[in-house]
C-alpha positions as protocol buffer text, in pm:
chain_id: "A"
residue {
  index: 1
  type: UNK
  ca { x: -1466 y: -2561 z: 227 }
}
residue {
  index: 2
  type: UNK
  ca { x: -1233 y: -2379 z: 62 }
}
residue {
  index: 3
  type: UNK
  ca { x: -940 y: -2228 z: 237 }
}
residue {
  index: 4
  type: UNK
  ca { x: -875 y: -1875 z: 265 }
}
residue {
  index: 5
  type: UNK
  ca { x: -542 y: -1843 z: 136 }
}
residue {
  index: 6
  type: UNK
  ca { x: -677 y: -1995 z: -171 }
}
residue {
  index: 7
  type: UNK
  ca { x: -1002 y: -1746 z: -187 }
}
residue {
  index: 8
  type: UNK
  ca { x: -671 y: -1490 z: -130 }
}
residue {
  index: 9
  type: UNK
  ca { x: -478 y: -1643 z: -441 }
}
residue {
  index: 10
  type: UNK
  ca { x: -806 y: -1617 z: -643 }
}
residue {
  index: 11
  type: UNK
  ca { x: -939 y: -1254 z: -569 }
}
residue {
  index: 12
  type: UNK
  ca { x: -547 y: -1141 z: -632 }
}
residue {
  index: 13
  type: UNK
  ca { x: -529 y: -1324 z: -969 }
}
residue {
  index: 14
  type: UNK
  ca { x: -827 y: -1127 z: -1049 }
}
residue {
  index: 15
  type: UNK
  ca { x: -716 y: -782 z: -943 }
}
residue {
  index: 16
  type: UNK
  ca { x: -339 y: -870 z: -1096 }
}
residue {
  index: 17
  type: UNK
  ca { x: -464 y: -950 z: -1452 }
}
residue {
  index: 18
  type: UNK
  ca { x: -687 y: -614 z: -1428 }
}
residue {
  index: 19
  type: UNK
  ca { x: -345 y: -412 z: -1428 }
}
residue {
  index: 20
  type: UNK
  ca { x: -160 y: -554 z: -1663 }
}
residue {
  index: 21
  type: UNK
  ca { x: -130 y: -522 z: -2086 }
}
residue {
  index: 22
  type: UNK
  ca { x: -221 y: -893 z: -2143 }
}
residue {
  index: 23
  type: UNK
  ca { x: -417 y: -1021 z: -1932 }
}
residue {
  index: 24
  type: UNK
  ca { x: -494 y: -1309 z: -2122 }
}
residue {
  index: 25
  type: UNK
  ca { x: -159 y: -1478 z: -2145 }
}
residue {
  index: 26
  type: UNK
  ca { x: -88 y: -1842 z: -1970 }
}
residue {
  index: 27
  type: UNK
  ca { x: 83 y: -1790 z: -1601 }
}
residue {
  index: 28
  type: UNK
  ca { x: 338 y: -2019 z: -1780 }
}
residue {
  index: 29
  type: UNK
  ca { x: 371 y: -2062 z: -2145 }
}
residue {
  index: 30
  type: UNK
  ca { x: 502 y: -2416 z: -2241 }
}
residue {
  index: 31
  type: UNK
  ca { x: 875 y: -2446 z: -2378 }
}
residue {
  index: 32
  type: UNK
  ca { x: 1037 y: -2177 z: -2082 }
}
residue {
  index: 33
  type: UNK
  ca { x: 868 y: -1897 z: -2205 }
}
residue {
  index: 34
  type: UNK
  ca { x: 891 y: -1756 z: -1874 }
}
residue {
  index: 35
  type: UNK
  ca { x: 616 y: -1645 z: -1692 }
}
residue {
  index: 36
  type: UNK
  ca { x: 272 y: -1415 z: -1711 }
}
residue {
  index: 37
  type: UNK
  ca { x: 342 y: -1049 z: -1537 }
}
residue {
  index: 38
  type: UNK
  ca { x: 13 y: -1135 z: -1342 }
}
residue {
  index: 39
  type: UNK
  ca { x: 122 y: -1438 z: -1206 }
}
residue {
  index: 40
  type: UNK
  ca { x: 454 y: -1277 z: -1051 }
}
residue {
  index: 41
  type: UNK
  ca { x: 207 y: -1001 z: -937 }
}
residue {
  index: 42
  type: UNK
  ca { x: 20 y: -1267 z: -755 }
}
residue {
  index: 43
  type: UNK
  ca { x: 362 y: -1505 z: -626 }
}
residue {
  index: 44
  type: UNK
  ca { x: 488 y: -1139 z: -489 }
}
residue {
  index: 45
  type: UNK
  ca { x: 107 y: -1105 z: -320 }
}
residue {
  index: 46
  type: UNK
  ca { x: 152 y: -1458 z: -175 }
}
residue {
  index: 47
  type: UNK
  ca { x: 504 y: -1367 z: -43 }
}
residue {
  index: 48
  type: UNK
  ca { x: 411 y: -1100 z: 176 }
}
residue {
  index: 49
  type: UNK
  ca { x: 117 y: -1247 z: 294 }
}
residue {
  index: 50
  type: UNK
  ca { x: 309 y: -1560 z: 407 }
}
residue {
  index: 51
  type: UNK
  ca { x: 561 y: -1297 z: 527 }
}
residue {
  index: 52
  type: UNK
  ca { x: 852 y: -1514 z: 426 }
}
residue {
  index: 53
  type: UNK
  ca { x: 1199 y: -1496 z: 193 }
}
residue {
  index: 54
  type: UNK
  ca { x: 1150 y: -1558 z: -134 }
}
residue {
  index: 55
  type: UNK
  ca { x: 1342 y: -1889 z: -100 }
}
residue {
  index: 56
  type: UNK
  ca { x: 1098 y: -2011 z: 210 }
}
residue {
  index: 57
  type: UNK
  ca { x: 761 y: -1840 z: 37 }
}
residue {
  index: 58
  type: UNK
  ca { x: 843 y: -2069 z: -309 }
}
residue {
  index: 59
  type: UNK
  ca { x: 957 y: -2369 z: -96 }
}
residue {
  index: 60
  type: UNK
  ca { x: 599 y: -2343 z: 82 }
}
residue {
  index: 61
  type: UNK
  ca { x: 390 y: -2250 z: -277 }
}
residue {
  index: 62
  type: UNK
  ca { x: 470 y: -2612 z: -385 }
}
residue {
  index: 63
  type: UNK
  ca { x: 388 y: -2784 z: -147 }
}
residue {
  index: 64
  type: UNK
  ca { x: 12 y: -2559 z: -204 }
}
residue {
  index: 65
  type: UNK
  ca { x: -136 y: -2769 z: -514 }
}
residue {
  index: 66
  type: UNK
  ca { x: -489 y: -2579 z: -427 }
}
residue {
  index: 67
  type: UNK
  ca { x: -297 y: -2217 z: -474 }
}
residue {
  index: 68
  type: UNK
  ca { x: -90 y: -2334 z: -755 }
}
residue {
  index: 69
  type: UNK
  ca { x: -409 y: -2480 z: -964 }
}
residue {
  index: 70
  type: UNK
  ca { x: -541 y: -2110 z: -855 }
}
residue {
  index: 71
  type: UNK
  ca { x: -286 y: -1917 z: -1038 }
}
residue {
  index: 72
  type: UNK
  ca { x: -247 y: -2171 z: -1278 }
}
residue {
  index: 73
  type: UNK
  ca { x: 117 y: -2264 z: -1294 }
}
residue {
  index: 74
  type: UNK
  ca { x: 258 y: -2601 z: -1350 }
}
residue {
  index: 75
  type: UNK
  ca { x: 597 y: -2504 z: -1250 }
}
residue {
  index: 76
  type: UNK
  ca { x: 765 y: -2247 z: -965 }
}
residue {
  index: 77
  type: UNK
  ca { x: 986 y: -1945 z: -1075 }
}
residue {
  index: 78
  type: UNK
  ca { x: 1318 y: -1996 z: -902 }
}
residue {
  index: 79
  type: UNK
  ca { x: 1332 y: -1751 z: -637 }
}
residue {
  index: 80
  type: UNK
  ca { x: 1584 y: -1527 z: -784 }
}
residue {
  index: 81
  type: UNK
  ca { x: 1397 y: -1522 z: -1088 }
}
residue {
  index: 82
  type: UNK
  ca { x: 1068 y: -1356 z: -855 }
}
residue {
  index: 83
  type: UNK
  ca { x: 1342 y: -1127 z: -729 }
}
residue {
  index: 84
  type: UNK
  ca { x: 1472 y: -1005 z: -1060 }
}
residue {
  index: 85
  type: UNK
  ca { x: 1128 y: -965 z: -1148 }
}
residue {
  index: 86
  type: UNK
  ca { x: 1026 y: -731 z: -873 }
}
residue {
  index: 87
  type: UNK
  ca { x: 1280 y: -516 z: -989 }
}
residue {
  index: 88
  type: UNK
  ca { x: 1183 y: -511 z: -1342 }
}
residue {
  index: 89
  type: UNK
  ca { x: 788 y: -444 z: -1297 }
}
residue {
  index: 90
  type: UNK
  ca { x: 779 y: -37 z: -1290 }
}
residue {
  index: 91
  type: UNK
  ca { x: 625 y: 156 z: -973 }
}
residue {
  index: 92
  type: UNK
  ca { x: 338 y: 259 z: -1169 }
}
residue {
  index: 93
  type: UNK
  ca { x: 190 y: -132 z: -1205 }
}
residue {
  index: 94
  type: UNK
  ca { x: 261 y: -186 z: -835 }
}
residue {
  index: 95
  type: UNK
  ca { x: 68 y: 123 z: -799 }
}
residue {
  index: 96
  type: UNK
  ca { x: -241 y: 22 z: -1055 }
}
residue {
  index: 97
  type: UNK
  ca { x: -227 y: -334 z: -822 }
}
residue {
  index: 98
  type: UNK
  ca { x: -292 y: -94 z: -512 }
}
residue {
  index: 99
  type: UNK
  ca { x: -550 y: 80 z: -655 }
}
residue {
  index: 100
  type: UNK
  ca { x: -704 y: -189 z: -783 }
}
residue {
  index: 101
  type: UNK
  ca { x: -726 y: -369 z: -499 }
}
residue {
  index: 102
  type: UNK
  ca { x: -898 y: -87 z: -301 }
}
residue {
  index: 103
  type: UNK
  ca { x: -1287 y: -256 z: -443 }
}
residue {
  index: 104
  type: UNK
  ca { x: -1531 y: 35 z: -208 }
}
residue {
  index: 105
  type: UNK
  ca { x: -1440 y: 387 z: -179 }
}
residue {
  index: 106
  type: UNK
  ca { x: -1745 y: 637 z: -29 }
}
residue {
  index: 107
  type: UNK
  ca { x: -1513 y: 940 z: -109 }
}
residue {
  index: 108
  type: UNK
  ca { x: -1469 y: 1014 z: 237 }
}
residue {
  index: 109
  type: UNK
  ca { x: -1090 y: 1002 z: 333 }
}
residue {
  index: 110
  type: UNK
  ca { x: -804 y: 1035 z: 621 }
}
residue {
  index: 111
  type: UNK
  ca { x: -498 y: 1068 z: 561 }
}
residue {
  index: 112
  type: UNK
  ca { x: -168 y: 1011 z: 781 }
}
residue {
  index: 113
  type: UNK
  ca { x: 161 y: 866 z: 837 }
}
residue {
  index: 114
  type: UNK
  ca { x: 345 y: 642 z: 1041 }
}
residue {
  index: 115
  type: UNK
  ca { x: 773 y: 496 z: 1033 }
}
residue {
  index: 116
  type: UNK
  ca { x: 836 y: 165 z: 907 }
}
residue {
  index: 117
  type: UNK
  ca { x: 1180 y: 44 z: 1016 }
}
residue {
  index: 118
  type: UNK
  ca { x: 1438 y: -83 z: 742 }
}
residue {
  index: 119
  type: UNK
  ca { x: 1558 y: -385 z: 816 }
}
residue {
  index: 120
  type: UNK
  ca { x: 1912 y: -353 z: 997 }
}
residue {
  index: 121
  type: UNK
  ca { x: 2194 y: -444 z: 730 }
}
residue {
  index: 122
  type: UNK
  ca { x: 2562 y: -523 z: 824 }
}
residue {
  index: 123
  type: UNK
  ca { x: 2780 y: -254 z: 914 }
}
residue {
  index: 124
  type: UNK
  ca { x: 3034 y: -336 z: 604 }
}
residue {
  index: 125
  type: UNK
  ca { x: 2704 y: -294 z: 396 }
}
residue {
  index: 126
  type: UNK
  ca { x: 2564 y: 40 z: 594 }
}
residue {
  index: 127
  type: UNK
  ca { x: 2914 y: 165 z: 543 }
}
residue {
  index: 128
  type: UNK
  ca { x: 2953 y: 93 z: 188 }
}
residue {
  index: 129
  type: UNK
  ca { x: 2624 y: 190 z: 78 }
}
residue {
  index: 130
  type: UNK
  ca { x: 2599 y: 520 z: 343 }
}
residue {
  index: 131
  type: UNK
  ca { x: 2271 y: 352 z: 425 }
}
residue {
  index: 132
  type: UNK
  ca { x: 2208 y: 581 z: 730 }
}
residue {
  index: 133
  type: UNK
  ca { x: 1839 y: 653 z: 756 }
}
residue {
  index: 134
  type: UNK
  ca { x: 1669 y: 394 z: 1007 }
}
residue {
  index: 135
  type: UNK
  ca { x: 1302 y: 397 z: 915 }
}
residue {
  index: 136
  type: UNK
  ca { x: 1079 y: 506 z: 595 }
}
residue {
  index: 137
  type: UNK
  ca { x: 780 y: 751 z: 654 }
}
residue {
  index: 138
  type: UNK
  ca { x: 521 y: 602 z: 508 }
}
residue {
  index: 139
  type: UNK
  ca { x: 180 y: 811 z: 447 }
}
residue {
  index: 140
  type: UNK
  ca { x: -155 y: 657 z: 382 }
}
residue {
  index: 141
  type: UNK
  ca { x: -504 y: 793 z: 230 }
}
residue {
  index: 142
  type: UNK
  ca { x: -754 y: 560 z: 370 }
}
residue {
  index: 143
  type: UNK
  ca { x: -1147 y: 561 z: 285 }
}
residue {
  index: 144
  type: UNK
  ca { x: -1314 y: 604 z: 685 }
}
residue {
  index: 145
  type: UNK
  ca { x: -1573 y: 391 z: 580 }
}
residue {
  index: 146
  type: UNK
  ca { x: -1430 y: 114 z: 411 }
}
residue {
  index: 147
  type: UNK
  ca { x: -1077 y: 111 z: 510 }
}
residue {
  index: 148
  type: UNK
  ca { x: -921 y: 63 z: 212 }
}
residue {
  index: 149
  type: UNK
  ca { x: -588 y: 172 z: 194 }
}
residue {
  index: 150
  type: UNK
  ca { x: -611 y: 421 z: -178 }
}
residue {
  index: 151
  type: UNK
  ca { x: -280 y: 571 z: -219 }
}
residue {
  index: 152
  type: UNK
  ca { x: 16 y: 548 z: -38 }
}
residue {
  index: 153
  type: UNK
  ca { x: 335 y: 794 z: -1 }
}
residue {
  index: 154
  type: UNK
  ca { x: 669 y: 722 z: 94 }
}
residue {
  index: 155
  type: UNK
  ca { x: 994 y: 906 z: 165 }
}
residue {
  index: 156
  type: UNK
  ca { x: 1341 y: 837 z: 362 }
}
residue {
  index: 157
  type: UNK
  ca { x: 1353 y: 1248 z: 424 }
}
residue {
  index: 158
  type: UNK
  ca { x: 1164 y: 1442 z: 688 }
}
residue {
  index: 159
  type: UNK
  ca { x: 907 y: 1619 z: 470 }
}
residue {
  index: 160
  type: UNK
  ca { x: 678 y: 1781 z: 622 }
}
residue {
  index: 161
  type: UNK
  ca { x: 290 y: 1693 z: 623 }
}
residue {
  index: 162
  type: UNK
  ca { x: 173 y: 1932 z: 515 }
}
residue {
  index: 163
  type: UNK
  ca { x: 406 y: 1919 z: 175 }
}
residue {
  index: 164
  type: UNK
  ca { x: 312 y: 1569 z: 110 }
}
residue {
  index: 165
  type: UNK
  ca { x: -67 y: 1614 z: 220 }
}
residue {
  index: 166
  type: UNK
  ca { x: -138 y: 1801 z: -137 }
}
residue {
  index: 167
  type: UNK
  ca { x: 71 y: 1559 z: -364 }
}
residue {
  index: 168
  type: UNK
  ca { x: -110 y: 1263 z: -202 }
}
residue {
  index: 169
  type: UNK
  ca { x: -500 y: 1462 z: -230 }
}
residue {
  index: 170
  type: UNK
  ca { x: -390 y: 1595 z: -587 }
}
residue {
  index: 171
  type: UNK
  ca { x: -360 y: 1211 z: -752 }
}
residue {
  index: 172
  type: UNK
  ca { x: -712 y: 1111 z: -577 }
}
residue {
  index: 173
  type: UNK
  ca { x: -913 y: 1491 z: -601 }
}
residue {
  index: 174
  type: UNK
  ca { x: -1165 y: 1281 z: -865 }
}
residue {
  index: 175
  type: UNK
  ca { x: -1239 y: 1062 z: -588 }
}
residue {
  index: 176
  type: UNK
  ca { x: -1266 y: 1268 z: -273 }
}
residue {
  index: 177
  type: UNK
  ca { x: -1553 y: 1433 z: -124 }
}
residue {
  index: 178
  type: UNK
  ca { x: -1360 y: 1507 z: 227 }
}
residue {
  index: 179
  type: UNK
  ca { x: -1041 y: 1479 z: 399 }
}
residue {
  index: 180
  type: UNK
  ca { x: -992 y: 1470 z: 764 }
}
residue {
  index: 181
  type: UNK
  ca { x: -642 y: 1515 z: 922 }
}
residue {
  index: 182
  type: UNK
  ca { x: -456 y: 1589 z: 1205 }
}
residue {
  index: 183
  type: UNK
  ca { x: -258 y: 1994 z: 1268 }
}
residue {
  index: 184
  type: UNK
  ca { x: 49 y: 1870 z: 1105 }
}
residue {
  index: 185
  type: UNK
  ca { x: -157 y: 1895 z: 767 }
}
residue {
  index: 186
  type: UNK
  ca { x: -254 y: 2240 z: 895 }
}
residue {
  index: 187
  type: UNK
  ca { x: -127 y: 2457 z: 616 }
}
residue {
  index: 188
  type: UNK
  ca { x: -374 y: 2771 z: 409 }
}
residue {
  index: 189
  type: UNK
  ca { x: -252 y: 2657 z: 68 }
}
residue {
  index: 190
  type: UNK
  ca { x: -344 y: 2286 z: 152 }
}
residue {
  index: 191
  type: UNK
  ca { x: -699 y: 2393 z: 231 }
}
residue {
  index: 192
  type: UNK
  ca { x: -743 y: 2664 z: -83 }
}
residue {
  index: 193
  type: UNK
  ca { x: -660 y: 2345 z: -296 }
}
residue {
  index: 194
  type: UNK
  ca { x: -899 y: 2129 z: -121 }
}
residue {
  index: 195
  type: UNK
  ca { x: -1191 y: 2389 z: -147 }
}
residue {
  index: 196
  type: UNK
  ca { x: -1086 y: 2409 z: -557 }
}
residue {
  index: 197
  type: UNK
  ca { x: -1144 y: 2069 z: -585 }
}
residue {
  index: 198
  type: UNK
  ca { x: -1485 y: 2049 z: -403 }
}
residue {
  index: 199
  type: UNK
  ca { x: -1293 y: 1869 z: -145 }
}
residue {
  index: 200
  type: UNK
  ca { x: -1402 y: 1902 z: 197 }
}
residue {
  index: 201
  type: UNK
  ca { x: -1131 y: 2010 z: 450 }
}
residue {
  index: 202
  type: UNK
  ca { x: -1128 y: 1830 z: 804 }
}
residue {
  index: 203
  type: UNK
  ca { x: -836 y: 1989 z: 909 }
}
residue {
  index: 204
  type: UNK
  ca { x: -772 y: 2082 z: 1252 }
}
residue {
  index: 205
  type: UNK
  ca { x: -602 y: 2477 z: 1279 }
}
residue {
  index: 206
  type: UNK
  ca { x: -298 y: 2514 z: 1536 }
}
residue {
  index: 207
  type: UNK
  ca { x: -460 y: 2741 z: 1822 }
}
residue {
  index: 208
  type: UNK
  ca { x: -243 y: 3031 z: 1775 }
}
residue {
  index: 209
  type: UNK
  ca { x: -557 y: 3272 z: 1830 }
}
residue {
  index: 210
  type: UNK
  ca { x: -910 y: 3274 z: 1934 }
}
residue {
  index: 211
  type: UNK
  ca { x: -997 y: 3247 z: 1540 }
}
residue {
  index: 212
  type: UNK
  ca { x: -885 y: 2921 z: 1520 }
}
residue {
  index: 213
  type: UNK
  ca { x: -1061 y: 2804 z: 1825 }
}
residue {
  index: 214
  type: UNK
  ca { x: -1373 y: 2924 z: 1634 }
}
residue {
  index: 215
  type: UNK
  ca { x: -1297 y: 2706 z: 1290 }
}
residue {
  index: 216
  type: UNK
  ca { x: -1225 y: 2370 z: 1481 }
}
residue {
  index: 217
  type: UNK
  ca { x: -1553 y: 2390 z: 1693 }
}
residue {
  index: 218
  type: UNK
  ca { x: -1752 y: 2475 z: 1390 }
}
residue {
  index: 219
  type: UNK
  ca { x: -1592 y: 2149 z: 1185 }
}
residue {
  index: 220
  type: UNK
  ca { x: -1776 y: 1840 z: 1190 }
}
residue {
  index: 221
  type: UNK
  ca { x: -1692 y: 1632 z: 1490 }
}
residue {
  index: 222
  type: UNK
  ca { x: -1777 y: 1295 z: 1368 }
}
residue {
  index: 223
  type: UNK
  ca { x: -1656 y: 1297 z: 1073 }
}
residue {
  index: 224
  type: UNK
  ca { x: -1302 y: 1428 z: 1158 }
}
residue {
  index: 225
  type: UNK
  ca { x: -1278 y: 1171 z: 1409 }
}
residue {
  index: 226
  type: UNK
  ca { x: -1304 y: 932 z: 1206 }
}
residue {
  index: 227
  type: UNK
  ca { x: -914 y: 996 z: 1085 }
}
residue {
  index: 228
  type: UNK
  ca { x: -849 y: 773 z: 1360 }
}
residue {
  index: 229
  type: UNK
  ca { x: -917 y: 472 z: 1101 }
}
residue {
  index: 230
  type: UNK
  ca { x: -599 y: 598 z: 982 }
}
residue {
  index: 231
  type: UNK
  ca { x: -391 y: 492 z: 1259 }
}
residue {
  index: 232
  type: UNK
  ca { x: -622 y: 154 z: 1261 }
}
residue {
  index: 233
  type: UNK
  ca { x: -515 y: 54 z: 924 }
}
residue {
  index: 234
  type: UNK
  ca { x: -147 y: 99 z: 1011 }
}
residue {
  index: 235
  type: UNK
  ca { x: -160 y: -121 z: 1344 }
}
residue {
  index: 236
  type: UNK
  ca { x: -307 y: -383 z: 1164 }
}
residue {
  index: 237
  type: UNK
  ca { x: -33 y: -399 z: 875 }
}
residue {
  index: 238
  type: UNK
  ca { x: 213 y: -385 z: 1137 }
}
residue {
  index: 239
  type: UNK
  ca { x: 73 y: -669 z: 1323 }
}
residue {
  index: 240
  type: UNK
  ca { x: -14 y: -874 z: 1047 }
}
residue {
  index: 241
  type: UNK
  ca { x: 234 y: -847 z: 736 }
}
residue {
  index: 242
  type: UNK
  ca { x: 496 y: -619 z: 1017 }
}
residue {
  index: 243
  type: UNK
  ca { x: 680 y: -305 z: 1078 }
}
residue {
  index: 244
  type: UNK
  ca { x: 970 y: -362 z: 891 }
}
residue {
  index: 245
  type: UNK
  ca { x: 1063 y: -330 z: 536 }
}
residue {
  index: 246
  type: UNK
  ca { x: 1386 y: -575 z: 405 }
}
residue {
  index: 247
  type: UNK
  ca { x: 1495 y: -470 z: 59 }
}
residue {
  index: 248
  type: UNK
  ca { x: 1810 y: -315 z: 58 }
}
residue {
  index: 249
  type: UNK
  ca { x: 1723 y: -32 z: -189 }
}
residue {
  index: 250
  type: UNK
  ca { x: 1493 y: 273 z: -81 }
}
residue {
  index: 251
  type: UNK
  ca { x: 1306 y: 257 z: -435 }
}
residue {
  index: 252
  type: UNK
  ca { x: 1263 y: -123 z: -357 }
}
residue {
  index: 253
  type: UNK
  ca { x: 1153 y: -51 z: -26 }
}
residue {
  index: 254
  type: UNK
  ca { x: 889 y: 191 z: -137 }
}
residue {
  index: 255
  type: UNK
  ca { x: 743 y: -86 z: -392 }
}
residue {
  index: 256
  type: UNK
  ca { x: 730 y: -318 z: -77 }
}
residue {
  index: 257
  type: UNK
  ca { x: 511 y: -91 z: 94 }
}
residue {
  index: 258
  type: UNK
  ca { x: 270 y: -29 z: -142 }
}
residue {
  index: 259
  type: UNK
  ca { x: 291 y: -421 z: -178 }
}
residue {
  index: 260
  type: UNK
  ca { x: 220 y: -450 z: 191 }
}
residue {
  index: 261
  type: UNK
  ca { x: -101 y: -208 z: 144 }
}
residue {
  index: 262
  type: UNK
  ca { x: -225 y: -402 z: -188 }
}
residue {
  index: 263
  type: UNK
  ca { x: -182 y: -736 z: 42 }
}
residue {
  index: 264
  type: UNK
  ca { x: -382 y: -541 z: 340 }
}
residue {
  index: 265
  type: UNK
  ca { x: -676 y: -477 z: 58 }
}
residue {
  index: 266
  type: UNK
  ca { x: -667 y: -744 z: -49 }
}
residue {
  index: 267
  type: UNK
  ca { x: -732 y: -950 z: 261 }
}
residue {
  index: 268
  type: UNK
  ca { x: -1030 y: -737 z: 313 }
}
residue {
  index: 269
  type: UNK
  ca { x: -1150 y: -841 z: -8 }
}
residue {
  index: 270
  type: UNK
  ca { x: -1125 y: -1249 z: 95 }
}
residue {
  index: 271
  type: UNK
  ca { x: -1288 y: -1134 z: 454 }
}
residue {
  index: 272
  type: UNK
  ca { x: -1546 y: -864 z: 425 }
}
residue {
  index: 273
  type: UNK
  ca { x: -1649 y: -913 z: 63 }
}
């Protein structure tokens, strides 16, 4: 039977190699050619699913012949040679790995957000860096029905909800059909935008009059509950690949969490396929 960290290593190879420009090339071409972008892709996969340093994650991959054969490497990077790597692959292929990793979307979306903490540096470090924000606030669009995670927004300010609400529906209006979300999305512009894009608002109005009263009894009940999966998907990241994010740069950090959320899809790939 075969194991399901290796049915993980396979379904990731898969998804990395649809993202990148050459998908074609050998995880490790002969002579120290260095390595295939899809196969770091699919190392960084495995090291956040192991939830481990880069040092322990690499230490553990070789003694996983089964996942190796998978990716189809005959030799390890060194672990700061992953590291350097996850620096040098740009935002937008960590964000093509997220989306393709999200296999079913029905069109019908939540959207929400949630803190992740960042991982508590030395003071000489906090000092020297004036690292002084705690946590990152991390916003998710997630399909109701399949809960796939489809885009993912983070910042280390305190935007409001209803500012990031439209960035987030603007990349995915192709693929949305409706939106549910809780009052802090609450905002007239955010709905106009919605309606141009044949986008369904489930938006709940602040009661500031009996108006509003009127608009949230009329709005579909079932379907805006449903933004609950929301706050589903981000209990189960938390409790499986955790809270806490441990680069030490906030445009690192973001890649890590859309890392975490490709890992999360990915999972649900090997399990509910």
């Amino acid at each position: 039977m075969t194991s399901e960290i290796r049915l993980f290593t396979r379904v990731t190879v898969a998804k990395a190699k649809a993202v990148v420009a050459n998908p074609d090339e050998p995880a490790d071409p002969e002579r120290g050619g260095g390595f295939a972008e899809w196969a770091i892709l699919t190392l960084h996969a495995l090291r956040i699913e192991l939830r481990k340093s880069y040092r322990v994650a690499l230490d553990l991959l070789s003694e996983m012949p089964g996942v190796i054969d998978e990716i189809g490497l005959t030799r390890l990077p060194h672990y700061t040679v992953l590291r350097t790597w996850f620096e040098r692959i740009p935002t937008e292929t960590w964000r093509a790995f997220l989306g393709r990793s999200a296999e079913k979307r029905t069109g019908h979306a939540s959207i929400d957000a949630t803190g992740f903490d960042r991982d508590q540096p030395s003071r000489h470090y906090a000092n020297r860096t004036d690292y002084r924000v705690r946590s990152l606030k991390v916003t998710v669009l997630v399909d109701v029905e399949t809960l796939y995670i489809t885009d993912i927004h983070s910042t280390t300010s305190k935007k409001h909800d209803a500012k990031i609400g439209p960035q987030v529906a603007r990349r995915n209006a192709g693929d949305l059909r409706s939106l549910a979300a809780d009052k802090g999305y609450d905002a007239k512009a955010f709905r106009d935008e919605l309606h141009q894009n044949g986008i369904r608002p489930l938006i709940k109005h602040r009661l500031c009059n009996s108006l509003d009263h009127a608009h949230n009894a009329r709005m579909d009940s079932d379907r805006y509950h449903q933004r609950s999966m929301s706050e589903t998907v981000f209990s189960s990241i938390k409790r499986t690949l955790g809270g806490t994010v441990r680069a030490r740069s906030w445009w690192l950090e973001f890649r890590e969490i859309i890392l975490k959320a490709t890992v999360y899809n990915l999972r649900r790939s090997v399990r509910y396929p």
